[in-house]
C-alpha angles and dihedrals in degrees: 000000000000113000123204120216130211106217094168099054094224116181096185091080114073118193131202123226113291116261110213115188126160129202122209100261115089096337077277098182115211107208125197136190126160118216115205135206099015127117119225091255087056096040093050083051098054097042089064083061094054119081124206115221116204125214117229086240133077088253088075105025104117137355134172129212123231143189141167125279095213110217106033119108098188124098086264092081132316125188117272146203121242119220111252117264130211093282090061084240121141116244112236103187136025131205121204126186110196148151112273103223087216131085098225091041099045085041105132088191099064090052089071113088092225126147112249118277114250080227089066099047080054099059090036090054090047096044097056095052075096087064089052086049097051093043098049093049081054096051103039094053093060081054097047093044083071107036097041087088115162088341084116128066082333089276147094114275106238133221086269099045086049094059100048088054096063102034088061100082089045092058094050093044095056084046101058081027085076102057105021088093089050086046095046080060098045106039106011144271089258099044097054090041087058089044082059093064105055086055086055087052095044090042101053093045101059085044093051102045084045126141105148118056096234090065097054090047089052093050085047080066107037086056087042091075092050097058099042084061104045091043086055098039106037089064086040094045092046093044094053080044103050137070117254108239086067098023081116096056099039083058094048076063085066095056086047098064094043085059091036082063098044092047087051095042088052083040092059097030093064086046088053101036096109108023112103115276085357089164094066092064092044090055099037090061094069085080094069095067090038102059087037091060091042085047089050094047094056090064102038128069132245122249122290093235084064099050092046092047087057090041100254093133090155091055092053085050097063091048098048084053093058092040091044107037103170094040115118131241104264097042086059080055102051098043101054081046078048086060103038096057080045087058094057094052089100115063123221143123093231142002097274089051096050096047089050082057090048097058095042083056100054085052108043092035105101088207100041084048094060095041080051098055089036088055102033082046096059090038094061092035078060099064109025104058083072112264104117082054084055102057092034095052101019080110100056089031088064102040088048084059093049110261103137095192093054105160088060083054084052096052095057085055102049093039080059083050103052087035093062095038079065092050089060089046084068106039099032094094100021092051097025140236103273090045095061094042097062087039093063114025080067096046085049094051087050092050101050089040082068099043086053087052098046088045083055096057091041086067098214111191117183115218099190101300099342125084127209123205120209097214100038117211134001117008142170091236086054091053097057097047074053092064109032081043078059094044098052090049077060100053092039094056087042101064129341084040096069125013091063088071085058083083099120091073099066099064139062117247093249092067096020091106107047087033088063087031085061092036094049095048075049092055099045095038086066091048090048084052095047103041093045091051106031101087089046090050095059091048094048104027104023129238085264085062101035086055096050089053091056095054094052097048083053093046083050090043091056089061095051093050085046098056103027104030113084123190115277107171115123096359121126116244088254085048096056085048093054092048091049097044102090099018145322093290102186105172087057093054093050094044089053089036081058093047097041084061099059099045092051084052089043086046093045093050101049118020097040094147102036138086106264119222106225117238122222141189127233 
């Protein structure tokens, strides 16, 4: 049993007698003491003298400690009455120490204030090769569109052909969207990450040894399934690895290198712009990430919580050792027994059985079904307020304003991309996620208001495949489209560019693969809508128009962020599904976002050596 001790030999705290029960899983044991007399500021105080020993067994593994958020009157904490002591006083504050039924939450490891392995910023690195390539298949095809010429069928490739290129990727990548997080279960993260890389590598050498249109369409698809399982497992893959006080910003790593890819790709695509069959190099040089991640892989091990689900626990040890350098044995010990109660949570005879569950569970959970609108609703916020037409078409948008070297227009746009992504590494976890969200999806709404306006004054007419423009060449007006174009790509990266990718931490681990599986085929059905209409949309509503419909679906996105997406900077996973269990309670998130942020920086400052309690909200 954990036992609290009073180094400062305060007389002004007076506890009541311990309370020991245990439940039937595990031999789990719930404490309980109540402090008197003491206000949150000096109970706070007094929490970072006390030090909590752990047993070598399960009975003692892992325990949080909670008290009470007075104020709120959400499920995230409300202010409650203690029982009356002996004194006949009321207690004003309670103090429970209790298992956590959640992996990242129960975690002995992340309780340690420890640096970051250099293990663990291997396999992160590694892992979101996956983002470069993503991003790079994203930003070469916007060159090629434009420098394929007459390479395919001896022809010009058409609106319509155009469309079906690059739609292409986004059908195959809802498609293995769908299973990759059942398959993440069933096979493993690296594995099918792996598997992900022989589609890229299929996939760009049809495209690259193309002559007919069909079979670079073909290839579009084939590499299409690589990267909707890579763009599904890689976040998935660095959230299980890291710890969790920067899980938020291992996984932004993700996103920059997914910008990383589309500013090389622009990069390449305006060297290559006018060398002959300049596309298929282009094309070709996505092999050489993809065999270096296969290489690395080889080398490198899957997550713990695999191993253990397919009862390798000597195997997650190893890798907990390497991840956790300084960790005793037999934390080691009760973590990967941690993991492997937590595998058993969803019942089931076989694998079929228990993903049917799973999915019963994310829909009747009152908790899983919120953290499922709220993922699948930033996901689709992502694509269709315009951005992935953006990267697809920047090329022929640019050249249709006039702008002859349009690639090097293109390369301004996605290094603003990948710099302000960098802005939200930084700020994703200090500012919050809900902050930089409505912070960007408005600026994003202003910004393409005055792109519709400026695309109004152009005056762009479409004869068949071919568009006209009323005031030829350079222009104030497409100047202007030129800069807000710019800006939005600053307000993109900013927000709805990155903190949708931060899905995994709305969900349980019991429903976290087939949650991200549902937000990711969100995701890359949108981009299968937008990349198959864009083009259309210019020619029958004009980009005036098109424009104008994407800032109105970011000025009606920003409502719904406003109203449905609660703080989660800085909350444990039990913690988001507490907050999600009666509502989306969003002035409760942001006030223990809030509070979660003193006491790490309490905890950093002053226990920077020393194992941390964590601190939890009723």
């Amino acid at each position: 049993m954990p036992v609290f001790q009073d180094d400062d030999d305060d007389d002004d705290v007076q506890s009541s007698p311990v309370y020991e029960k245990k439940n039937g899983l595990g031999g789990q044991v719930e404490v309980e003491t109540r402090a008197t007399n003491m206000s949150d500021t000096e109970l706070r105080h007094n929490n970072r003298h006390h030090h909590h020993h752990r047993g070598g067994n399960k009975d003692s593994s892992d325990f949080s400690t909670a008290h009470s958020l007075s104020g709120q009157g959400s499920s995230a904490g409300g202010e409650r009455s203690g029982s009356e002591g002996s004194d006949g006083a009321l207690d004003k504050d309670r103090i429970e120490i209790k298992p956590v039924n959640d992996e990242d939450d129960t975690s002995v490891m992340i309780t340690f204030n420890q640096g970051v392995s250099p293990f663990i910023i291997t396999l992160t690195f590694v892992a979101s090769i996956s983002g470069f390539l993503f991003g790079y298949d994203t930003g070469y095809i916007s060159s090629a569109l434009i420098s394929i010429g007459t390479d395919l069928d001896g022809r010009v490739l058409t609106y319509g052909n155009k469309e079906i290129v690059t739609a292409a990727t986004s059908l195959g990548a809802l498609i293995s969207s769908t299973m990759a997080g059942t398959a993440a279960d069933m096979y493993g993260r690296k594995p099918c990450i792996m598997f992900s890389n022989i589609m890229f590598l299929v996939g760009a050498i049809l495209q690259v040894s193309a002559h007919k249109f069909w079979q670079m369409a073909a290839g579009r698809l084939i590499m299409g399934f690589g990267v909707g399982i890579g763009s599904l497992i890689s976040p998935l893959f660095i959230s299980e690895i890291a710890p969790k006080m920067i899980r938020g910003r291992l996984t932004v790593i993700n996103s920059l290198w997914l910008t990383g890819g589309q500013l090389i790709a622009y990069g390449l695509g305006a060297a290559f712009n006018h060398v002959n069959n300049g596309w298929r190099i282009l094309v070709g040089l996505s092999l050489v990430p993809t065999v270096l991640q296969f290489c690395f892989f080889l080398f490198l091990p899957d997550t713990p919580r695999y191993y253990v689900l397919k009862g390798d626990y000597e195997m997650a040890k190893v890798v907990l050792r390497k991840s956790y350098r300084d960790a005793p044995e037999e934390i080691i010990d009760q973590k990967v027994q941690e993991l492997a109660d937590l595998n058993h949570s969803i019942p089931g005879r076989n694998q079929a059985e228990r993903y049917w569950n799973s999915v019963k569970e994310l829909h009747t959970v009152p908790s899983n079904f919120r953290a499922l609108i709220i993922a699948c609703g930033l996901q689709a916020i992502q694509q269709f307020t315009g951005w992935n037409s953006l990267m697809y078409f920047s090329g022929t948008i640019f050249e249709t304003v006039g702008f002859k070297n349009s690639s090097a227009v293109s390369i301004i746009v996605s290094g603003t991309n990948f710099i302000f992504t960098l802005v939200a590494f930084f700020a994703i976890d200090k500012i919050g996620r809900r902050c930089i969200l409505l912070i960007g999806l408005p600026g994003m709404a202003m910004a393409l208001t005055v792109c519709a306006i400026a695309f109004h004054f152009i005056g762009i007419k479409f004869d068949g495949k071919d568009a006209t423009v009323a005031h030829g060449g350079y222009s104030s007006w497409g100047i202007v489209i030129i800069v807000f174009i710019i800006l939005y790509a600053a307000f993109y990266a900013l927000g709805i560019g990155t903190v949708p990718w931060q899905q995994s931490e709305l969900f349980p681990t019991n429903v976290r693969g087939i949650g991200t599986s549902y937000a990711t085929a969100t995701n890359w059905a949108g981009s299968l809508v937008i990349a198959s209409t864009f083009l259309t949309m210019l020619q029958n509503i004009t980009p005036s128009g098109t424009f104008a419909f994407f800032a109105a679906l970011s000025a009606v996105s920003f409502v719904f962020c406003y109203f449905c997406y609660p703080e989660l900077s800085g909350l444990e996973l039990e913690e988001v599904q507490t907050i999600l269990k009666d509502g989306f309670n969003i002035k409760a998130s942001k006030a223990l976002a809030k509070k979660r942020k003193m006491q790490a920086a309490t905890v950093q400052h002053d226990m920077k050596y020393e194992p941390t309690q964590e601190i939890i909200e009723e």
